[in-house]
TORMARDO-600720 format. One record per atom (N, C-alpha, C, CB): x, y negated, z negated; residue in one letter. Coordinates in steps of 0.05 Angstrom, whole numbers, padded with zeros to 5 digits, always signed. Glycine has a CB too. Example, Ala and Ser with C-alpha at 12.3 -4.5 7.8 and 13.67 -1.06 7.14 Angstrom:
+00264+00114-00156A +00246+00090-00156A +00264+00066-00156A +00226+00089-00181A +00257+00045-00142S +00273+00021-00143S +00258-00001-00157S +00282+00012-00114S 
***
This chain:
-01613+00122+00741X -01585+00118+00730X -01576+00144+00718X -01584+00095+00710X -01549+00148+00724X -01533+00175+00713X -01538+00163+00680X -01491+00181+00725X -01529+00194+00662X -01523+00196+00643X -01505+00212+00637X -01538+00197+00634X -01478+00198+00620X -01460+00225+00616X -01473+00252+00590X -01424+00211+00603X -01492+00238+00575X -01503+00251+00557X -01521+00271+00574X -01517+00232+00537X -01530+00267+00600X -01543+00289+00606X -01529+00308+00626X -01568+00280+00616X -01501+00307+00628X -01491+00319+00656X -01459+00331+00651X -01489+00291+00683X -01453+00325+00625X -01425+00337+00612X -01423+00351+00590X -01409+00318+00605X -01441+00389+00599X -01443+00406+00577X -01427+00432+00589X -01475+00412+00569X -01444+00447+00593X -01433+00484+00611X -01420+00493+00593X -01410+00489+00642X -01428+00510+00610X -01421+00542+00588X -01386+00540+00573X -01420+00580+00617X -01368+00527+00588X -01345+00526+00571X -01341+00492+00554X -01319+00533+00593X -01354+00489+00549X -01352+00460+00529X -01333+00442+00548X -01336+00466+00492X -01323+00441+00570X -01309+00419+00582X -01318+00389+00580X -01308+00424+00608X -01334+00382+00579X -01351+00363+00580X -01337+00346+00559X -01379+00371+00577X -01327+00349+00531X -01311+00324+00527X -01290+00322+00536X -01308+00317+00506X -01280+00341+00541X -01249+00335+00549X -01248+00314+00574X -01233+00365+00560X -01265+00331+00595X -01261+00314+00617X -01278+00281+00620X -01270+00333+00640X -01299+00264+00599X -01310+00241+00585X -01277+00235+00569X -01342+00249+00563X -01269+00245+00555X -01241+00236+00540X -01225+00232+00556X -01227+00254+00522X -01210+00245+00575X -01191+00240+00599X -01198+00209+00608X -01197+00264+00624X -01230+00205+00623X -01232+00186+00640X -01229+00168+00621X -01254+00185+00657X -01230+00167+00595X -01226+00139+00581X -01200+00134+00577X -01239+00137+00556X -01185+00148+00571X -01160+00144+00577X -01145+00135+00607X -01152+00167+00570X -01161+00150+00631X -01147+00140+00655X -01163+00112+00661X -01147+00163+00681X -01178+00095+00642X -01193+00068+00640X -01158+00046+00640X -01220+00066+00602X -01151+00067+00626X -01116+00041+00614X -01103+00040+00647X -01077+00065+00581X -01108+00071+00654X -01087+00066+00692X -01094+00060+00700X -01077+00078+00715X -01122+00054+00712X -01138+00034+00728X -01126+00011+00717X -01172+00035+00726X -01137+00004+00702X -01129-00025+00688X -01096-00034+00693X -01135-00021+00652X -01079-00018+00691X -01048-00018+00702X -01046-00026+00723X -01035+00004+00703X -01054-00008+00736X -01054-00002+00772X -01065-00032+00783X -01081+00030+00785X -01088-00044+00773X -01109-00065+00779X -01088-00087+00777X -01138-00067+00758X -01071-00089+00761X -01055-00117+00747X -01028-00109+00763X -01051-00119+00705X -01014-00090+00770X -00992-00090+00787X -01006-00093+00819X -00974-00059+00783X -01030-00086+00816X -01047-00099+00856X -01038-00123+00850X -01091-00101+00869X -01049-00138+00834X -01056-00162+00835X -01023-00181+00838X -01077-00166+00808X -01017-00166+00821X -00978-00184+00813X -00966-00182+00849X -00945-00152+00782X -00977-00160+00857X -00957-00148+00886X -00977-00166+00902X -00956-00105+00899X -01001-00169+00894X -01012-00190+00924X -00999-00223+00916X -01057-00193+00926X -00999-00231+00901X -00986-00259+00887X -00970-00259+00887X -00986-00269+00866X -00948-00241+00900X -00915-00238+00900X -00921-00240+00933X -00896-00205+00884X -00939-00226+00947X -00934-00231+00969X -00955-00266+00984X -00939-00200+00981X -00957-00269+00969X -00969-00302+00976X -00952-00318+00973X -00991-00314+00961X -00930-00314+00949X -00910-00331+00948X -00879-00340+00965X -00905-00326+00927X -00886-00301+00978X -00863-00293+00998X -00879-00322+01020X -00862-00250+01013X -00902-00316+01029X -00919-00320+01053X -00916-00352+01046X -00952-00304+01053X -00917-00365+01028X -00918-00404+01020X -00887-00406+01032X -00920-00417+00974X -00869-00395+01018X -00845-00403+01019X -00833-00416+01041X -00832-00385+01013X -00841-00386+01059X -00839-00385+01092X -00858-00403+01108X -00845-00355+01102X -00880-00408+01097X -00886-00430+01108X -00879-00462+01116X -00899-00429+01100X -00868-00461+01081X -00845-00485+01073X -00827-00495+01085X -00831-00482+01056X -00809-00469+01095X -00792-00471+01110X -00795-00477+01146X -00783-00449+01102X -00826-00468+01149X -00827-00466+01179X -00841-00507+01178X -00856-00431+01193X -00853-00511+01157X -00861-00545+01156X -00829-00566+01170X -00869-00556+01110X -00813-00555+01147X -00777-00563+01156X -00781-00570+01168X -00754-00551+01162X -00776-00544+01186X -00766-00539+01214X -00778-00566+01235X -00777-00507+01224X -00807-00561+01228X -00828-00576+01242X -00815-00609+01239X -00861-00570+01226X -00814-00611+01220X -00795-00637+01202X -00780-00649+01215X -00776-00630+01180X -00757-00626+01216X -00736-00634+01235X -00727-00635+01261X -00725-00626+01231X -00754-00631+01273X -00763-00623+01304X -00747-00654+01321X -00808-00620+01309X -00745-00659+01341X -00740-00682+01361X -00765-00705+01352X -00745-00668+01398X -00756-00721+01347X -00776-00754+01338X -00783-00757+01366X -00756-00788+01321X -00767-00753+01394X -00766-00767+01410X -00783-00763+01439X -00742-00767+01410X -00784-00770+01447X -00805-00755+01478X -00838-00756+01472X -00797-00715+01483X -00847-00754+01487X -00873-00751+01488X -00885-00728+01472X -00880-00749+01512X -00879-00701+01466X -00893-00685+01448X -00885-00692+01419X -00888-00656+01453X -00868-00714+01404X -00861-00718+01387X -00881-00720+01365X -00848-00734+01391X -00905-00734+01365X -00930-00729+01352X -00947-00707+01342X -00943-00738+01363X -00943-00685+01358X -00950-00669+01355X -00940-00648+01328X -00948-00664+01376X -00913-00656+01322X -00898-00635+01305X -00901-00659+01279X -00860-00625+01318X -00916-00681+01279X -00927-00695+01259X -00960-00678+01237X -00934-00724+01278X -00968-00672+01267X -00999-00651+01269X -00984-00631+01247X -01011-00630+01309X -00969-00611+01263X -00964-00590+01263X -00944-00591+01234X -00955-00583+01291X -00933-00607+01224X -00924-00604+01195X -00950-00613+01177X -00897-00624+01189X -00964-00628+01182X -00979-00634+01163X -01005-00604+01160X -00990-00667+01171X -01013-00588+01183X -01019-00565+01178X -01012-00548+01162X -01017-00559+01191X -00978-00545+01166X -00964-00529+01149X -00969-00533+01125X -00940-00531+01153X -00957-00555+01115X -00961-00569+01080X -00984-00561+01070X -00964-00604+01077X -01007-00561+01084X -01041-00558+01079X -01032-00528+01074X -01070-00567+01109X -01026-00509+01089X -01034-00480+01085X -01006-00469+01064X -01039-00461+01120X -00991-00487+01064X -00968-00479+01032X -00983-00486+01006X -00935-00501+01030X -01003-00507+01011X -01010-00515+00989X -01025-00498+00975X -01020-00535+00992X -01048-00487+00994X -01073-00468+00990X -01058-00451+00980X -01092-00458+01014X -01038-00435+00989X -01031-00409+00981X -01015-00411+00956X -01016-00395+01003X -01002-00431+00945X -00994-00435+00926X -01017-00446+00903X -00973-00450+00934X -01037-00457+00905X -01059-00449+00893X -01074-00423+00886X -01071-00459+00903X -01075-00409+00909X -01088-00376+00898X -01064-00369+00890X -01102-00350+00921X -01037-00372+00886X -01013-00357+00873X -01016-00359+00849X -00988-00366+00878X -01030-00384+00830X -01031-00395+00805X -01056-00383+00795X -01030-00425+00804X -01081-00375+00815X -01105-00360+00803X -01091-00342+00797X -01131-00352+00818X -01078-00319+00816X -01069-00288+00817X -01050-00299+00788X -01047-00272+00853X -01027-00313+00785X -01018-00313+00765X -01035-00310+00734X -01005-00335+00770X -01057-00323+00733X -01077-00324+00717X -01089-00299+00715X -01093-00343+00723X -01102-00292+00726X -01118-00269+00730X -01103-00238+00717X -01123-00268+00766X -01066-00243+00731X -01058-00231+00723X -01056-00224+00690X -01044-00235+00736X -01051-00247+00676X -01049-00245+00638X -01079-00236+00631X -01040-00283+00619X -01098-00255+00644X -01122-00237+00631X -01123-00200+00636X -01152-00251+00645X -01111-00199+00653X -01112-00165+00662X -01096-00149+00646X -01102-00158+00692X -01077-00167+00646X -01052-00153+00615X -01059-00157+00592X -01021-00165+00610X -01070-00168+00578X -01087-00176+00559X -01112-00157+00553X -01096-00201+00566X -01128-00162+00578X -01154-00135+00571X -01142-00107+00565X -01176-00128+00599X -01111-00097+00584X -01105-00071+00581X -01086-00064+00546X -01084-00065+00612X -01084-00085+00539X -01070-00086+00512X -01094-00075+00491X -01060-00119+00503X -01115-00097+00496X -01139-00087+00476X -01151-00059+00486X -01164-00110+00476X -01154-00053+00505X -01166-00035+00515X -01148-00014+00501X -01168-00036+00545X -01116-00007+00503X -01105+00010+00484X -01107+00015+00457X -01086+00008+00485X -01109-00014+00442X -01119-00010+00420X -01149+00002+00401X -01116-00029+00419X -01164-00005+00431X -01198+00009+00424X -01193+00033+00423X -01224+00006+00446X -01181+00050+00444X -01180+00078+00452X -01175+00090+00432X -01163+00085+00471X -01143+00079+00408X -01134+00092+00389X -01162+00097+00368X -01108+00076+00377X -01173+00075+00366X -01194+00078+00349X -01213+00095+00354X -01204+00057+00346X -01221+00101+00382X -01241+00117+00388X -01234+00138+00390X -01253+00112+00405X -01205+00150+00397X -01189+00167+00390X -01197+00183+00363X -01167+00153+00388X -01199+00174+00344X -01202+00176+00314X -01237+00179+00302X -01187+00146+00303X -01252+00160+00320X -01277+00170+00318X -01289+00195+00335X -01292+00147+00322X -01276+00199+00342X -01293+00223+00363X -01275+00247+00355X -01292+00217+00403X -01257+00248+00337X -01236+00273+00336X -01263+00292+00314X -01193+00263+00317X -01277+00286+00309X -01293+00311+00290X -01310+00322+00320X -01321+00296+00256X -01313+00311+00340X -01328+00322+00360X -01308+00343+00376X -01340+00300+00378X -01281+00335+00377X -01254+00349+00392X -01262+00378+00375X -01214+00330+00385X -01258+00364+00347X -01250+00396+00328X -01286+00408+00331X -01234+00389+00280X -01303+00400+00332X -01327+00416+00341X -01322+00438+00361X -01348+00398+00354X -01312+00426+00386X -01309+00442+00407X -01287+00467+00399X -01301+00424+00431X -01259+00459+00392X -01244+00475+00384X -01259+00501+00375X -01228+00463+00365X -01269+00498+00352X -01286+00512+00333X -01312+00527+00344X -01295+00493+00313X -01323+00521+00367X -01343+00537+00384X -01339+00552+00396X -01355+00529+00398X -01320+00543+00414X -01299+00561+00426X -01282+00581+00423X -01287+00552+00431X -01270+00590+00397X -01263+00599+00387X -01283+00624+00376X -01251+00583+00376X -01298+00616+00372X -01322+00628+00353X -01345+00646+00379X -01341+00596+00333X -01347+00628+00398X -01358+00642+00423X -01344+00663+00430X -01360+00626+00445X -01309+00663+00435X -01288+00684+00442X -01296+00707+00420X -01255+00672+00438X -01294+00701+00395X -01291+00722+00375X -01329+00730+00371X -01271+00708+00341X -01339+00715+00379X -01380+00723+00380X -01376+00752+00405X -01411+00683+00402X -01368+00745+00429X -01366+00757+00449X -01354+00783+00445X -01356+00742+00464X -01324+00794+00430X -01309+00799+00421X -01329+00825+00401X -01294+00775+00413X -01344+00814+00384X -01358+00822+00367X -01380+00843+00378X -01368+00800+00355X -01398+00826+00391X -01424+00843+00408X -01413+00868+00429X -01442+00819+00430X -01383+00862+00443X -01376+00880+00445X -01373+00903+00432X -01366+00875+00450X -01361+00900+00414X -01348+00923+00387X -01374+00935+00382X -01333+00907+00352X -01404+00920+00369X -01417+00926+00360X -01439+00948+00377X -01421+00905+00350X -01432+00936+00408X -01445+00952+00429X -01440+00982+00420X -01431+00946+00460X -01412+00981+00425X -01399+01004+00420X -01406+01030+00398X -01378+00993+00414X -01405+01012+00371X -01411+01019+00345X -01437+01040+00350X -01417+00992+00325X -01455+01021+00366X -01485+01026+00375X -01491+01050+00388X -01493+01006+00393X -01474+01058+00404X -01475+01071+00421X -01468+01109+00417X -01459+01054+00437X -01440+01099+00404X -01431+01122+00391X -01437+01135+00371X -01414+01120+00388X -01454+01120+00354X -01472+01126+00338X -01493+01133+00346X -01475+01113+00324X -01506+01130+00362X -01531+01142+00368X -01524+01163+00381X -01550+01126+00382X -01498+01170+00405X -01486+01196+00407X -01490+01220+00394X -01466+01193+00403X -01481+01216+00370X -01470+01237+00345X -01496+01246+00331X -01448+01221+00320X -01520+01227+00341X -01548+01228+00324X -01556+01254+00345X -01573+01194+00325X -01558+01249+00370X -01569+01255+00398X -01554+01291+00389X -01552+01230+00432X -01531+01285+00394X -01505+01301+00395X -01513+01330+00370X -01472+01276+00384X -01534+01320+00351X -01529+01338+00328X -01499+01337+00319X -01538+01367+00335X -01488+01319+00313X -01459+01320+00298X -01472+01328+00266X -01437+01284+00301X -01441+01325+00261X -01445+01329+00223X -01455+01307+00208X -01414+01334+00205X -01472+01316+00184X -01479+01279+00175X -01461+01268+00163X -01504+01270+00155X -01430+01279+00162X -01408+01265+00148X -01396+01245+00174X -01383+01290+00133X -01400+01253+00205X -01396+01248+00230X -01407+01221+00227X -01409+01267+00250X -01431+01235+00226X -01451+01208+00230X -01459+01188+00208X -01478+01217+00241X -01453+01195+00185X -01448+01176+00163X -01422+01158+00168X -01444+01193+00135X -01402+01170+00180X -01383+01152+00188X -01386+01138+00208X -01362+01161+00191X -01396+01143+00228X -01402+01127+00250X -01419+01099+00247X -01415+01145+00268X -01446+01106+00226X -01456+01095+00213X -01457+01064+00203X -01453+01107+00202X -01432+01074+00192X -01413+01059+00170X -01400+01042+00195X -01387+01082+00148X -01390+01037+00212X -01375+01025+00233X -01393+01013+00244X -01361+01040+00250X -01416+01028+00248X -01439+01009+00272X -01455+00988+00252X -01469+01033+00291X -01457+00997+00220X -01461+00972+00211X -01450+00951+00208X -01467+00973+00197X -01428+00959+00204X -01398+00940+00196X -01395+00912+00221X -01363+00966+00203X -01401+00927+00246X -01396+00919+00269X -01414+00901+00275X -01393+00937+00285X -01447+00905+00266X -01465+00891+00269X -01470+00864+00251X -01484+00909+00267X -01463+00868+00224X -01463+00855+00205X -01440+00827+00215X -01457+00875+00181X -01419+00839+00225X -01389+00825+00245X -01413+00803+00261X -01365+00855+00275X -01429+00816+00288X -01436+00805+00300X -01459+00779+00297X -01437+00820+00311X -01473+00797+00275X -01502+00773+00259X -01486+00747+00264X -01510+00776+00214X -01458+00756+00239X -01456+00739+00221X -01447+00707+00248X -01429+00753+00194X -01430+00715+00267X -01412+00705+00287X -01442+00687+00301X -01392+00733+00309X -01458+00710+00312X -01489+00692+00311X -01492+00671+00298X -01510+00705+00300X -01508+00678+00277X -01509+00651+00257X -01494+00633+00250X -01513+00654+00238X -01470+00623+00266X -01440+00610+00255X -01447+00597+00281X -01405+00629+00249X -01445+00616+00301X -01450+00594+00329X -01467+00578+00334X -01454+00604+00351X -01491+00590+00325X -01521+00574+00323X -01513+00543+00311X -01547+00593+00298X -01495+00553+00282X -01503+00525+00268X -01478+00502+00287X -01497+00527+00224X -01461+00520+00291X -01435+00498+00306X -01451+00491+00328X -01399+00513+00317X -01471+00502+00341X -01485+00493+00368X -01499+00475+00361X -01501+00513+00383X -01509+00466+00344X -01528+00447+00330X -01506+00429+00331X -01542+00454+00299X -01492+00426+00314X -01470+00401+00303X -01452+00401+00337X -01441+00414+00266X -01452+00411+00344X -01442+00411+00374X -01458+00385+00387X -01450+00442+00392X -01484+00405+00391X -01497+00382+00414X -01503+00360+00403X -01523+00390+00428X -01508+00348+00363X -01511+00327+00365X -01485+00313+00365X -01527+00320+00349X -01458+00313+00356X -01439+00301+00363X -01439+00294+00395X -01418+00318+00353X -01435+00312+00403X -01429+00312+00434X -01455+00288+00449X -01433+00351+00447X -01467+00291+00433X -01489+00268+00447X -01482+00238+00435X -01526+00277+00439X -01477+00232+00415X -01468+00214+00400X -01441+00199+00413X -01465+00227+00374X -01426+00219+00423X -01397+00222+00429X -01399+00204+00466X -01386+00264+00427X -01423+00220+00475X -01426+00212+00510X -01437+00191+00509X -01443+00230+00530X -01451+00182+00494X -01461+00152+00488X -01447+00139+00483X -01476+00145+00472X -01425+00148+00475X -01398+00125+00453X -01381+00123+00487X -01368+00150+00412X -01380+00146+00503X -01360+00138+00519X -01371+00126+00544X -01345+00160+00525X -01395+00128+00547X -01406+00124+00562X -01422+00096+00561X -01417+00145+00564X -01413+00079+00536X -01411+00046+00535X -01392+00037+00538X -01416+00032+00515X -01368+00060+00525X -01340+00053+00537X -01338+00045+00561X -01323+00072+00537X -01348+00067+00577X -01342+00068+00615X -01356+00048+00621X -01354+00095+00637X -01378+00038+00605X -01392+00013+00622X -01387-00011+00617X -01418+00012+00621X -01375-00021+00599X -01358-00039+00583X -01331-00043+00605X -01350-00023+00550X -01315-00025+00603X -01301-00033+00622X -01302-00031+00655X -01282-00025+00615X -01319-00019+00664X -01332-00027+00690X -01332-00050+00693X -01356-00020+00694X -01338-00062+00681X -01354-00092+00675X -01333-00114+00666X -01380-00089+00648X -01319-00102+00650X -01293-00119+00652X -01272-00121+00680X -01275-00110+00629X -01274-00091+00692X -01259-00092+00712X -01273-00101+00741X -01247-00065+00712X -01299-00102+00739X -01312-00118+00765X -01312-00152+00761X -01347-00108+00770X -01310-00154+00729X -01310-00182+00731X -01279-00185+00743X -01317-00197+00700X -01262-00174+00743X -01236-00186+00742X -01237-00178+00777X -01210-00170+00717X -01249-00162+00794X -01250-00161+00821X -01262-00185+00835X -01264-00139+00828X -01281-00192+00819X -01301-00210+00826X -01278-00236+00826X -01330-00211+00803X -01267-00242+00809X -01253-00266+00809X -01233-00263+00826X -01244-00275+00785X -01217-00241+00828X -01193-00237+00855X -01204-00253+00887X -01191-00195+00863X -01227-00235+00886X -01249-00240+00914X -01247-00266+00921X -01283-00234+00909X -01264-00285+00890X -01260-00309+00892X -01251-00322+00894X -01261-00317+00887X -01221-00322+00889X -01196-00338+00896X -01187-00347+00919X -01178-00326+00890X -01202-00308+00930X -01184-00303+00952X -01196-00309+00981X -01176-00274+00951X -01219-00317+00973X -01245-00328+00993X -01243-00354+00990X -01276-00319+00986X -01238-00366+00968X -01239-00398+00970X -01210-00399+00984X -01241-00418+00937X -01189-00379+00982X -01159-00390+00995X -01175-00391+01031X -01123-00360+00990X -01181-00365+01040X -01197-00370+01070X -01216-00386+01073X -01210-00349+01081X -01231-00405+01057X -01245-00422+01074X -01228-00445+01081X -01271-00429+01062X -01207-00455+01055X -01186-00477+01049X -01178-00469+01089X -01153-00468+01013X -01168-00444+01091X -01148-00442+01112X -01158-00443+01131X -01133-00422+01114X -01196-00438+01139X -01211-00443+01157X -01207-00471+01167X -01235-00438+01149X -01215-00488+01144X -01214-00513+01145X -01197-00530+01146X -01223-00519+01131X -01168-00519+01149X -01146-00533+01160X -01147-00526+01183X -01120-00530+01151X -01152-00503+01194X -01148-00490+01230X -01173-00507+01233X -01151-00445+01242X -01188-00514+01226X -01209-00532+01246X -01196-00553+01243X -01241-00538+01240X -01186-00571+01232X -01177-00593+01237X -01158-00592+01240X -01181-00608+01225X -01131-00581+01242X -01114-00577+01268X -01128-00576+01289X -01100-00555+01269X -01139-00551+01298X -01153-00557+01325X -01172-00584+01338X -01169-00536+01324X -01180-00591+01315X -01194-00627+01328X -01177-00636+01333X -01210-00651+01311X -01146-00641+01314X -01125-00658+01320X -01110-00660+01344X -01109-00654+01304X -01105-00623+01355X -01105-00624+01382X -01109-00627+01399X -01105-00620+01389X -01140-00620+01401X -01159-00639+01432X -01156-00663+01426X -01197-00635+01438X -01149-00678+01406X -01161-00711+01407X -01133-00716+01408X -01182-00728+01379X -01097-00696+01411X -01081-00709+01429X -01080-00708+01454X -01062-00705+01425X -01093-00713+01469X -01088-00719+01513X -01076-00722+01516X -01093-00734+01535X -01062-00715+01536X -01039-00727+01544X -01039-00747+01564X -01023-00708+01552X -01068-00769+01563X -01058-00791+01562X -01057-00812+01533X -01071-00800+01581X -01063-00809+01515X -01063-00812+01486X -01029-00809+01472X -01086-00787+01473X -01019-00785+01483X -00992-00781+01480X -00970-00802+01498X -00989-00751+01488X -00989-00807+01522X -00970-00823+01535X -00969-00850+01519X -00977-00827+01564X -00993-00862+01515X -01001-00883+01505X -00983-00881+01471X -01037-00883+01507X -00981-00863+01464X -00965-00866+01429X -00938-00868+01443X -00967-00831+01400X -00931-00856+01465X -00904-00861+01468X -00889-00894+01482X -00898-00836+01486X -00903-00891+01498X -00906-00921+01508X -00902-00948+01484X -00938-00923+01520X -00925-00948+01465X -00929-00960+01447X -00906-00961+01433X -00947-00952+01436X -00893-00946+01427X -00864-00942+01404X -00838-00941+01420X -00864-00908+01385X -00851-00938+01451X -00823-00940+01458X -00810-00946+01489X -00814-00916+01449X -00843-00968+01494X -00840-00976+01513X -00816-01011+01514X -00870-00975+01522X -00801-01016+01531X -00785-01042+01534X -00797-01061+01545X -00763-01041+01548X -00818-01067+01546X -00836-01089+01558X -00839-01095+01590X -00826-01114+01546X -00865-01111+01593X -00876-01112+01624X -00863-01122+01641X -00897-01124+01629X -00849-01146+01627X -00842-01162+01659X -00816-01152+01672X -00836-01196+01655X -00829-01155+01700X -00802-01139+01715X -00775-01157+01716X -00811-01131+01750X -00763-01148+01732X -00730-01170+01745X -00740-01191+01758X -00707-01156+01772X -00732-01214+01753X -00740-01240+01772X -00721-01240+01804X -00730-01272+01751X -00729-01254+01813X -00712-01250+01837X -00698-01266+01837X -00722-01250+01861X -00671-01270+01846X -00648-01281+01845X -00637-01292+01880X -00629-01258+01830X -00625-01322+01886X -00627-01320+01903X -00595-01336+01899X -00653-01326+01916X -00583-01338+01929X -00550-01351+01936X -00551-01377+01923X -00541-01356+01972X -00539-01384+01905X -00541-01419+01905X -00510-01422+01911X -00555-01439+01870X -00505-01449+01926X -00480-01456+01929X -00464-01467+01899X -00480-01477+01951X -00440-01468+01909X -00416-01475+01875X -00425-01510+01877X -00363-01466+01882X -00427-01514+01862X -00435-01551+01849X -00405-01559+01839X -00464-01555+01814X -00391-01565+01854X -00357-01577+01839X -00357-01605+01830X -00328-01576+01862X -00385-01624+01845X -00380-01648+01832X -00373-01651+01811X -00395-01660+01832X -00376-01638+01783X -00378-01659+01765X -00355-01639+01744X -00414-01668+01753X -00331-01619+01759X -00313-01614+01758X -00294-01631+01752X -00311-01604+01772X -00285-01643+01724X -00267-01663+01714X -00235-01657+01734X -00264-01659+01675X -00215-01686+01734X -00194-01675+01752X -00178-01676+01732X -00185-01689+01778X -00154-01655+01733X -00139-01650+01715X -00116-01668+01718X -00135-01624+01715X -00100-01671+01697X -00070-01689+01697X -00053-01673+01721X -00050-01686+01661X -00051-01653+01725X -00030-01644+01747X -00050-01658+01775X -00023-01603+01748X -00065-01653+01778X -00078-01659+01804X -00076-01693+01799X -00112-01644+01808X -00085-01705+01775X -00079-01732+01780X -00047-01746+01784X -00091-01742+01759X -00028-01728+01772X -00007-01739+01780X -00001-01732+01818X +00015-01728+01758X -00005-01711+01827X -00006-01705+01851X -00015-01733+01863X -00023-01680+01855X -00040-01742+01863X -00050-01758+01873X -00028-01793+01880X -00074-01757+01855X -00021-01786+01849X -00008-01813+01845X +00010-01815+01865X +00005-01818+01819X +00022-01789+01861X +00053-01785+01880X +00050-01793+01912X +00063-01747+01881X +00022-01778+01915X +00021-01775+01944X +00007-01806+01955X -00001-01744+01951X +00010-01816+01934X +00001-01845+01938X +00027-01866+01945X -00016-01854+01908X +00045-01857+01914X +00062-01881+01922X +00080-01869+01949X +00083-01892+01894X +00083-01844+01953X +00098-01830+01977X +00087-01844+02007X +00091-01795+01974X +00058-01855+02002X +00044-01852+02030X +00053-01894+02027X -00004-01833+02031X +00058-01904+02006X +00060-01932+02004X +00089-01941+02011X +00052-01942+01975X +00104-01926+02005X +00127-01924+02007X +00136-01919+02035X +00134-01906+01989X +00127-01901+02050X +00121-01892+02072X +00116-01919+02098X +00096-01872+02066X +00097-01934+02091X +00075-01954+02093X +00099-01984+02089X +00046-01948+02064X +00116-01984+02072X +00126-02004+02065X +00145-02009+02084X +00132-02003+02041X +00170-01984+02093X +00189-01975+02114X +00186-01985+02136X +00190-01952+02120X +00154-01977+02151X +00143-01988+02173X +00143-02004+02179X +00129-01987+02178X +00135-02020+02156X +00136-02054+02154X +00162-02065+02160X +00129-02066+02123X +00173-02059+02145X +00205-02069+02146X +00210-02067+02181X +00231-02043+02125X +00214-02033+02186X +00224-02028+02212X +00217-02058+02237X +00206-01997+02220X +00192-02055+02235X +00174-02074+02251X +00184-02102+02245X +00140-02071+02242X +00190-02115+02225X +00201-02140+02218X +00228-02152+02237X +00209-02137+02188X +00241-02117+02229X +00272-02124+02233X +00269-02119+02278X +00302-02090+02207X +00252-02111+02283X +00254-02100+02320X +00247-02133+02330X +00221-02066+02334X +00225-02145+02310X +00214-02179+02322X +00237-02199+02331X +00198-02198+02294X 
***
């Protein structure tokens, strides 16, 4: 296993800055993680809606004909996979506040740790500084060194070289001192700085661990929404083979067949007028043509009487 305590030193003290940075870019992860999550749960809700709408449709499909059953299947599919997705919409909704929630506290720790680790910030300041002006120093003092031993070499004057003297000690005494200042800030350096990589480096693992738990549960949601959706496409698909289309004929038939028996056969029968009542005009007719035919009948008689 890494250690930031063993791998964030070098020659220019970077090493907290760049442990300080990543704890700070802990809050954008954490941002970034909770706007994924809002933009995938925004788009599940786009994705339900439209489903909703396509169930309707299904809804409002033709009752009538032989595939009419089918868009019975085929909405009740729909409903099943609006449902699921509107379920992982309510995890992601969830998931989401805990994520806004951890990044709230998480700002609040930082300020604090902010504040504990600032005597390690001003360590570095202070080494740094002191390394520039150490460096700065041994230069000068090179110098001092050099030119003075010149003027020794040189046979100069001993007022020459009493002055030179005087500079190369000056210069050396500069450099000791910058020595012994760095030494002790190098001490208080490396134990802060170790104290400091441990502090951030529970930080970083702390929220690792908050932020895999919160992956881990996304995953989960989002794996129980695909098996939910497995398990409607299989049973749609059973629902389909087990409609045939003689099964379809048979649902249609059933609901909307007019029954077996055919037309009887029909055959000529003659008109039956017997029992056709006779009306008053036809009975007076009768009468008429009665006393007309008696009357008729009576004449004859006579005629015949009167020829004897």
């Amino acid at each position: 296993m890494s250690h930031f305590v063993d791998n964030f030193w070098g020659e220019k003290n970077q090493g907290f800055a760049v442990l300080y940075n990543n704890m700070k870019n802990g809050t954008t992860s954490t941002k970034e993680l909770e706007d994924f999550i809002r933009e995938r749960s925004g788009i599940e809700e786009t994705y339900s809606k439209n489903i909703t709408k396509l169930s309707k449709l299904a809804l409002n499909s033709s009752t009538s004909g032989t595939f009419a059953p089918f868009w019975q299947v085929i909405k009740g599919a729909m409903d099943k996979v609006a449902t699921t997705h509107i379920k992982l919409i309510q995890k992601l909704h969830e998931l989401v506040k805990e994520v806004h929630k951890y990044g709230e506290e998480q700002q609040k720790k930082h300020k604090i740790v902010k504040t504990e680790v600032s005597g390690t910030f001003n360590l570095v300041q202070s080494i740094n500084t002191t390394k520039e002006s150490l460096e700065k120093a041994k230069e000068t003092y090179n110098t001092r060194c050099i030119e003075h031993e010149k003027l020794k070499r040189d046979s100069a004057t001993s007022k020459e070289i009493e002055k030179a003297e005087t500079k190369y000690k000056k210069a050396m005494d500069e450099y000791r001192s910058l020595v012994e200042k760095y030494a002790n800030l190098k001490n208080d350096y490396e134990q802060q700085m170790t104290d400091t990589s441990h502090k951030f480096q529970q930080i970083e693992e702390s929220h690792l661990k908050e932020m895999k738990d919160f992956i881990r549960s996304y995953n989960s949601s989002v794996h129980e929404c695909n098996n939910s959706l497995g398990q409607i496409q299989h049973e749609f698909s059973q629902q389909c083979e087990d409609m045939t289309e003689q099964k379809l004929i048979e649902v249609y038939v059933d609901s909307k067949g007019t029954g077996k028996d055919k037309l009887p056969s029909i055959e000529f029968e003659e008109c039956d007028i017997s029992n056709i009542p006779i009306t008053e005009t036809i009975q007076k007719e009768k009468t008429k043509k009665k006393k007309k035919a008696k009357k008729k009948k009576d004449k004859t008689a006579e005629n015949g009487t009167g020829e004897g």
